[in-house]
N, C-alpha and C positions, 0 to 999 in steps of 0.2 A: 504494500500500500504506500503510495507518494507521501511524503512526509508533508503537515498543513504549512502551509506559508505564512510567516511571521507577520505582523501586522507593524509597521513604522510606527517609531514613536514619535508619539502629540507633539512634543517640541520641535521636530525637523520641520513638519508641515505650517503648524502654526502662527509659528517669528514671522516669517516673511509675509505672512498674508497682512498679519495687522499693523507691522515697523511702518508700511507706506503710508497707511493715511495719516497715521501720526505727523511726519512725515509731510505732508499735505497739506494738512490743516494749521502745522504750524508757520509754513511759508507765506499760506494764504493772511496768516492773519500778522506776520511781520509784514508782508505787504499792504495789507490794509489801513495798517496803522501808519507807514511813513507816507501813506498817499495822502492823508488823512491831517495829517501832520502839514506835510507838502502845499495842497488846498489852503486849508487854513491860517497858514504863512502867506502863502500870496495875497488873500482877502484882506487880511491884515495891514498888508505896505500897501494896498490899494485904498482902505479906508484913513490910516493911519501916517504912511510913507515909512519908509524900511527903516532909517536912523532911529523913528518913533516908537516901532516896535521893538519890544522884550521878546528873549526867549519865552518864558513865564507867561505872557500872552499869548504866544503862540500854542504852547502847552494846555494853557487853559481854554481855549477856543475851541482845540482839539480834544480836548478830555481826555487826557492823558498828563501823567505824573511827569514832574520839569526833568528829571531826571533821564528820563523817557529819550526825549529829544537828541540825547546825547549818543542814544544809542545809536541812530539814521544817520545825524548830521552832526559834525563835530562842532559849529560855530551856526549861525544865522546868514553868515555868509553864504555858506554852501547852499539855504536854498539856492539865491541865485544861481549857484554854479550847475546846479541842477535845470533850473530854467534853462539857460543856456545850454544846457548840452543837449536838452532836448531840440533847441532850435539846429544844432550841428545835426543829430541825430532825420531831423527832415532836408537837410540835406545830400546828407548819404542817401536816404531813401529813394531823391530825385535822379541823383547820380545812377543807381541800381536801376529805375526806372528808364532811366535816358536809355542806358546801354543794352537795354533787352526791348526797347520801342522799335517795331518796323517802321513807325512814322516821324513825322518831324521831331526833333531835340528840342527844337525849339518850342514844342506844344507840349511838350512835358515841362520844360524850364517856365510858361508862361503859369501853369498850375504853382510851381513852385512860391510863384512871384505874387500872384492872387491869395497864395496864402500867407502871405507874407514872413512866408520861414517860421508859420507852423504860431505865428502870434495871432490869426484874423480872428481868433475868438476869446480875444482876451479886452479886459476895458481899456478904455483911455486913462483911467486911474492909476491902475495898475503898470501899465509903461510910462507913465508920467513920474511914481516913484520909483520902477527899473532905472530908469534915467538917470535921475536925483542923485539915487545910489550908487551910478558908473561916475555921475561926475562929482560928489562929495566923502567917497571912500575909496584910497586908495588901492585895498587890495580887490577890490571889487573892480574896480578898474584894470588892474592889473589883468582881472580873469577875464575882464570883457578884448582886453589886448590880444590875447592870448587864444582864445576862443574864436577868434574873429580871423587870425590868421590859419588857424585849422578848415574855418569856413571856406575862406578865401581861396586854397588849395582843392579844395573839393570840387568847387565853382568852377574853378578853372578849368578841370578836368572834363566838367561838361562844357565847356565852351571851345575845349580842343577836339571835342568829339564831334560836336558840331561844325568847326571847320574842318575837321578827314571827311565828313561827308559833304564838305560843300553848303552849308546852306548857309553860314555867315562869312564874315571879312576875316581876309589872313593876314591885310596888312598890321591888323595889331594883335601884339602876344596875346595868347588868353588870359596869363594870367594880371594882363593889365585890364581888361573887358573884365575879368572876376573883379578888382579893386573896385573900377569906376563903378560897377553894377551894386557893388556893396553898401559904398556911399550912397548913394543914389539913394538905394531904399531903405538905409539906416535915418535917414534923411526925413522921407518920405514918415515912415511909421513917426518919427516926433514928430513932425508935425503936424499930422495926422492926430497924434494922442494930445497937443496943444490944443485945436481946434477939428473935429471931427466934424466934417460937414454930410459926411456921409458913412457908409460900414468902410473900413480898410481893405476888404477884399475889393470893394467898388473902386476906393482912391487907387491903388498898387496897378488895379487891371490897366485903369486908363494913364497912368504912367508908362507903363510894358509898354503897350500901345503905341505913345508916344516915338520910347526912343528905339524898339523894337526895328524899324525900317534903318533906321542909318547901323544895323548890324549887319545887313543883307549885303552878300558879295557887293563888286561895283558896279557889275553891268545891271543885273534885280534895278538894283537902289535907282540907279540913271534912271529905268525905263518908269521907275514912281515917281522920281519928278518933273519929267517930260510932259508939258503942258497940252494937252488936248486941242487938236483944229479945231475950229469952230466949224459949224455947218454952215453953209452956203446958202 
């Protein structure tokens, strides 16, 4: 007679099943809380302006112990640096998008720009004290320098990709077309978050619009400003 077959023990099968959601639910809710945290820090320099706000307010807004904060973000600075990198972060995504687009570079870049690197749904408060904070704290400056040249390099990359296929001017480096294009709508969003006369994605699109044509090779460009015969 076949000998019965042993049955595994409970521990081998068990561990594994229940380690993950452990596992899961803990992620989830580290995650929750610095989003949370995140959020409520921005609402804050938007109601407040960023020098105004305390850790301690931000803590408390969030509901969570001051202590807490420490764990996410080592300073109040780093929100911002968080803001910002999510704005870097939308532009990696364009660059990603450019170079798997069959169609124009430039109608994924035009998205980019409508959104204005991923600020069009933020208030004018809220970049009016982003602002504040680039130009009355040093190190926060510092990261906005900094950030901006990582930008700039990304930019560029689509605007080279755009001149190997031809659709804009080669006479200028890309990454001077990345500069000019940075200023331009670093530009645009203050003053935009000054006086908002319309949504930001509205102001950016009809800027694009604007300088969009004098990007276009030389012959394109000539034949858009070639005056029309008149009819007879």
């Amino acid at each position: 007679m076949a000998s019965p077959v042993k049955a595994a023990p409970r521990s081998s099968v068990s561990r594994p099943v229940k380690a993950a959601p452990r596992a899961g639910r803990r992620e989830r809710h580290r995650n929750e809380t610095r989003d949370r945290l995140y959020r409520a820090a921005l609402a804050l320099f938007a109601e407040r302006g960023f020098l105004e706000t305390t850790v301690e307010d931000i803590t408390e807004a969030a509901d969570v112990g001051k202590g807490t904060f420490f764990n996410y973000f080592p300073t109040k600075e780093h929100i911002l640096a968080e803001f910002g990198g999510q704005r870097t972060a939308a532009v990696e995504r364009t660059l990603l998008q450019a170079r798997a687009t069959k169609g124009p570079v430039l109608d994924v870049f035009r998205e980019l720009v409508g959104d204005a690197v991923g600020q069009a749904d933020k208030s004018p408060a809220l970049l009016r004290a982003i602002f504040a904070a680039h130009a009355s704290c040093t190190s926060v400056r510092a990261e906005l320098v900094k950030r901006s040249h990582v930008g700039r390099r990304i930019l560029a990359q689509i605007f080279l990709l755009a001149q190997e296929r031809g659709e804009i001017r080669r006479d200028i480096p890309a990454m001077d077309l990345a500069r000019m294009t940075q200023r331009i709508f670093m530009g645009v969003t203050m003053s935009w978050a000054i006086k908002p006369d319309s949504t930001l994605r509205k102001t950016a699109e009809q800027i694009w619009d604007f300088i969009q044509p004098n990007l276009l090779p030389a012959e394109p460009r000539a034949a858009r400003k070639r005056p029309r015969r008149s009819k007879a």
